[in-house]
C-alpha positions as CSV (number, residue, x, y, z in Angstrom):
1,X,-42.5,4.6,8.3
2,X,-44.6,4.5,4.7
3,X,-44.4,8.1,4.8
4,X,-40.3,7.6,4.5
5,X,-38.7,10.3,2.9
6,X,-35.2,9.0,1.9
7,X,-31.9,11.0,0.9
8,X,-30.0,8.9,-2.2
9,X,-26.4,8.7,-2.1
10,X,-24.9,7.7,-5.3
11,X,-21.0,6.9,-6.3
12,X,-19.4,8.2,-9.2
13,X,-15.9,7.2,-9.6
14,X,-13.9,9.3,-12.6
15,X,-15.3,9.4,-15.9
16,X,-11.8,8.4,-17.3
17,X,-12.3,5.4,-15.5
18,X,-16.1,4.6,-15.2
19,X,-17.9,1.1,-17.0
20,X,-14.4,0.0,-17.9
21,X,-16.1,-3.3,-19.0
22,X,-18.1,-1.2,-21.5
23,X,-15.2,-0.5,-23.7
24,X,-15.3,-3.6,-25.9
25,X,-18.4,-2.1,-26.8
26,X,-18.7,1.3,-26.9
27,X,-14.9,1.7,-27.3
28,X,-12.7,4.1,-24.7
29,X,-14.3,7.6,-26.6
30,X,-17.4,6.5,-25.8
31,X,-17.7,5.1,-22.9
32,X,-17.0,7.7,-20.7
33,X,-19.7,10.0,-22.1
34,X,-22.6,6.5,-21.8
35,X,-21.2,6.5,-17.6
36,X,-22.4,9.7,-17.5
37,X,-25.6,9.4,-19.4
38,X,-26.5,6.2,-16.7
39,X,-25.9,8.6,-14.2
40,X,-28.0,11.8,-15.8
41,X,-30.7,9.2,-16.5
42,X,-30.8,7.7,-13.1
43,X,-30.6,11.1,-11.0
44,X,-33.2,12.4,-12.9
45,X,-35.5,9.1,-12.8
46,X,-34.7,9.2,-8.6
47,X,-35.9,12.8,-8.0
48,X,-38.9,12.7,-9.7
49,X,-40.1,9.8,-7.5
50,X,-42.2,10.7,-4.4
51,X,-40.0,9.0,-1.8
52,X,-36.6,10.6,-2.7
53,X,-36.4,13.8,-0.5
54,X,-32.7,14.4,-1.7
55,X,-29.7,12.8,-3.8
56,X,-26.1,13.2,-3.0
57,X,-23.4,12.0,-5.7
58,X,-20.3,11.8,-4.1
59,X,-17.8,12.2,-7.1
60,X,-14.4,14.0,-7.9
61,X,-15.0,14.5,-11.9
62,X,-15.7,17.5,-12.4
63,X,-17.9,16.8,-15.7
64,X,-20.0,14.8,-13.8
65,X,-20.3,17.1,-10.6
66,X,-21.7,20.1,-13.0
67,X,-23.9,17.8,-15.6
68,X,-25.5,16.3,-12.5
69,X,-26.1,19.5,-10.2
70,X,-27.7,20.6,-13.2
71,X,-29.6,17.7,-12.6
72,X,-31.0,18.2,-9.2
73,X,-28.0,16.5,-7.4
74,X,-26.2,17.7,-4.7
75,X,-22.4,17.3,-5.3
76,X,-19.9,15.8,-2.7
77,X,-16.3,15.4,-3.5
78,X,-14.9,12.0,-3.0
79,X,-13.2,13.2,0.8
80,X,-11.9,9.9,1.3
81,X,-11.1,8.5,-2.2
82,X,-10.5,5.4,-0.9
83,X,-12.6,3.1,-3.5
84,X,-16.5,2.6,-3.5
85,X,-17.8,1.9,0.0
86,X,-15.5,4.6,2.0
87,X,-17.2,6.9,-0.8
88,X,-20.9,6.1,0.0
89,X,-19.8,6.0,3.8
90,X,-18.7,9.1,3.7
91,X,-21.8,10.9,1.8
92,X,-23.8,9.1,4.2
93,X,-21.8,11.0,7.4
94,X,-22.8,13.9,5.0
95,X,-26.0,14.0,4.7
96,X,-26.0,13.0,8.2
97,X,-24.1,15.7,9.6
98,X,-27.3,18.3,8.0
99,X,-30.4,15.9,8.9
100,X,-29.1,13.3,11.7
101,X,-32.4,11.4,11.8
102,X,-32.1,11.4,7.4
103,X,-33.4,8.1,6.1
104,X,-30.2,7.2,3.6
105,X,-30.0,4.2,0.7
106,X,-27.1,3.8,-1.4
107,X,-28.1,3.6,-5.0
108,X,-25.7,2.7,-7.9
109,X,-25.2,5.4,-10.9
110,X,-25.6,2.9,-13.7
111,X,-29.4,2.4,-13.9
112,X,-30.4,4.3,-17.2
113,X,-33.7,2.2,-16.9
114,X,-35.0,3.2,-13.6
115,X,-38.4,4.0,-12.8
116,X,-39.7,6.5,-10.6
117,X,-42.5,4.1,-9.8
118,X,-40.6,0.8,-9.5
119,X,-37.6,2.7,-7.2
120,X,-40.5,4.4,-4.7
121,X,-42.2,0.0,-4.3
122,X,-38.3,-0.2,-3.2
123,X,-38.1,2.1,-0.6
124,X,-41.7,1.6,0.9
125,X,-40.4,-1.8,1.4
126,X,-37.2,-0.6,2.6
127,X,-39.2,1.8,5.3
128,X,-39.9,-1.6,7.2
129,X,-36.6,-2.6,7.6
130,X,-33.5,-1.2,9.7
131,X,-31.0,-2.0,7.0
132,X,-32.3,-3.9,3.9
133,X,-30.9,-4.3,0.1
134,X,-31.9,-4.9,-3.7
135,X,-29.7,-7.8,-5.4
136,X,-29.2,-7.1,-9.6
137,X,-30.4,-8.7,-11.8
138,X,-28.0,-11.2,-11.7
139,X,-28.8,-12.5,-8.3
140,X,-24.8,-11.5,-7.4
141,X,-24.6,-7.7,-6.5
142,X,-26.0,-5.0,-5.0
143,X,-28.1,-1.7,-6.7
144,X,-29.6,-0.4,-3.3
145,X,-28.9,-0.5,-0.3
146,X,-30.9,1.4,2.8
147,X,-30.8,2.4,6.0
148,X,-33.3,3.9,8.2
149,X,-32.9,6.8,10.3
150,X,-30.3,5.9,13.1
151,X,-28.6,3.3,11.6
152,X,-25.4,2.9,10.0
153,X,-25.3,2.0,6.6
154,X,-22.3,0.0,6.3
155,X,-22.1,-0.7,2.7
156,X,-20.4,-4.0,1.2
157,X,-20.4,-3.2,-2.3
158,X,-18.3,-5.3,-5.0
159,X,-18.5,-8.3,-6.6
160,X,-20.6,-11.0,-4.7
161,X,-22.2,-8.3,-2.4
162,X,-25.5,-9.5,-2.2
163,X,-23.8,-12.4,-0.3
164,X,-21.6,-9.7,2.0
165,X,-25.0,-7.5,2.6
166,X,-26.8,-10.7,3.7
167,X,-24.0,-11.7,5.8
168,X,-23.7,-8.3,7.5
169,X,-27.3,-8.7,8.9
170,X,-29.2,-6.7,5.5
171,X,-32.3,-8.1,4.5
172,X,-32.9,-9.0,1.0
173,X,-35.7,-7.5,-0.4
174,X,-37.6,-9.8,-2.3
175,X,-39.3,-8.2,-4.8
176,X,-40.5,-9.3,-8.4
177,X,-41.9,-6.8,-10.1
178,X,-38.7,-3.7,-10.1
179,X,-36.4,-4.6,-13.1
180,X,-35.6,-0.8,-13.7
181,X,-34.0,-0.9,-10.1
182,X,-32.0,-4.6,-10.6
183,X,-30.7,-3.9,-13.8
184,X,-27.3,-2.3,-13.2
185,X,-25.1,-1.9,-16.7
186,X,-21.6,-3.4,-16.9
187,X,-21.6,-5.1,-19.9
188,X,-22.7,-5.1,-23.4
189,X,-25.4,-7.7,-22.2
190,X,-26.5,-5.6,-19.8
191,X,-27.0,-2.4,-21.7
192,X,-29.0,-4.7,-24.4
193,X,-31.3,-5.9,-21.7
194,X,-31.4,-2.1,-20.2
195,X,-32.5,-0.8,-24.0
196,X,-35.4,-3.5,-23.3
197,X,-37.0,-1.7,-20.6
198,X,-36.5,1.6,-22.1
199,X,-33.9,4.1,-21.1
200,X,-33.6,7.7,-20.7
201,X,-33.4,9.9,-22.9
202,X,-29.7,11.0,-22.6
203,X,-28.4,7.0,-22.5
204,X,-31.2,6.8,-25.9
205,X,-29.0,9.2,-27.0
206,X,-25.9,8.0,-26.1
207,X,-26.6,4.4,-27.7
208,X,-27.6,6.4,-31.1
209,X,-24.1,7.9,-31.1
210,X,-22.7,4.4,-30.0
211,X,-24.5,2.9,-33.2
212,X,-23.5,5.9,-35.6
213,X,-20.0,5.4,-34.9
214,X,-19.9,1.9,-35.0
215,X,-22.0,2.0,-39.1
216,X,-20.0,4.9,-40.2
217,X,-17.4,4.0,-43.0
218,X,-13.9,4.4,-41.9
């Protein structure tokens, strides 16, 4: 199982309606355009590392669906569109239905931090497990979530779902040392403590813009 090869299955939902919580801070012009930055950033940061075979964003914007095949991501339309889990569900089926023995791990678009290095000490851990998971940063959620090959992935994603994973038989995986893969962004907080570990380059960029618009005179 080290030698895991894992296909990523990421949720987008809309960009009209993406990091709603965002927009006290980067305002509703904005925040659209920093979802999708997270999510450029985090593809990007996922297929360079060795573990990922594949990643699969299941999303209906059509924004997103070209900026992030451009990226390396394979694009499947929300089938469902039935909210979050049905989503990832349903893109792991996908993925499925091409590779039936496929490895899959749920991983959630809003990590501009994430490092290739950090995500890959995730999944070799994962490899040992059936069905394991990554709490945020906060100790509440969920950023990860995997399955190995032949079992289901059953996602409980929302809110306190590092308490529904656990209780659905997941194992935590307790690891220290990956803040790139913990650090999820729904907040102002959160983006500041993101910026800390260093983003990517298109959520750098994004955050200039953000700053630009909010020193420029009116």
């Amino acid at each position: 199982m080290r030698d895991t090869r894992w296909s990523l299955i990421v949720p987008l939902k809309p960009l009209r309606l993406a990091k709603s919580r965002l927009a006290a801070v980067a305002g509703e012009e904005l925040r659209p355009a920093l979802a999708l930055a997270f999510a450029e950033d985090m593809v990007t940061a996922a297929l360079s590392c060795g573990a990922v075979g594949d990643v699969t964003v299941v999303t209906d914007d059509p924004t997103a669906a070209r900026r992030l095949g451009r990226s390396g991501a394979r694009i499947v339309p929300d089938g469902p569109g039935r909210g979050l889990n049905a989503a990832l569900a349903y893109g792991a089926r996908t993925v499925r239905a091409d590779a039936p023995a496929a490895a899959v791990a749920a991983l959630n678009a809003d990590l501009p931090a994430l490092r290739a290095a950090e995500l890959g000490r995730v999944l070799a851990a994962a490899a040992g497990h059936g069905r394991s998971f990554l709490a945020d940063a906060a100790g509440v959620g969920t950023t990860l979530l995997a399955a190995g090959p032949g079992v289901a992935l059953a996602p409980a994603f929302g809110g306190a779902s590092r308490a529904a994973h656990l209780a659905s038989g997941a194992v935590e995986l307790a690891l220290t040392d990956v803040p790139s893969v913990r650090q999820d962004v729904d907040t102002g907080a959160d983006l500041r403590a993101a910026l800390a570990l260093g983003v990517g380059r298109r959520t750098a960029a994004g955050v200039r813009r953000l700053t630009e618009s909010a020193t420029s005179p009116a």
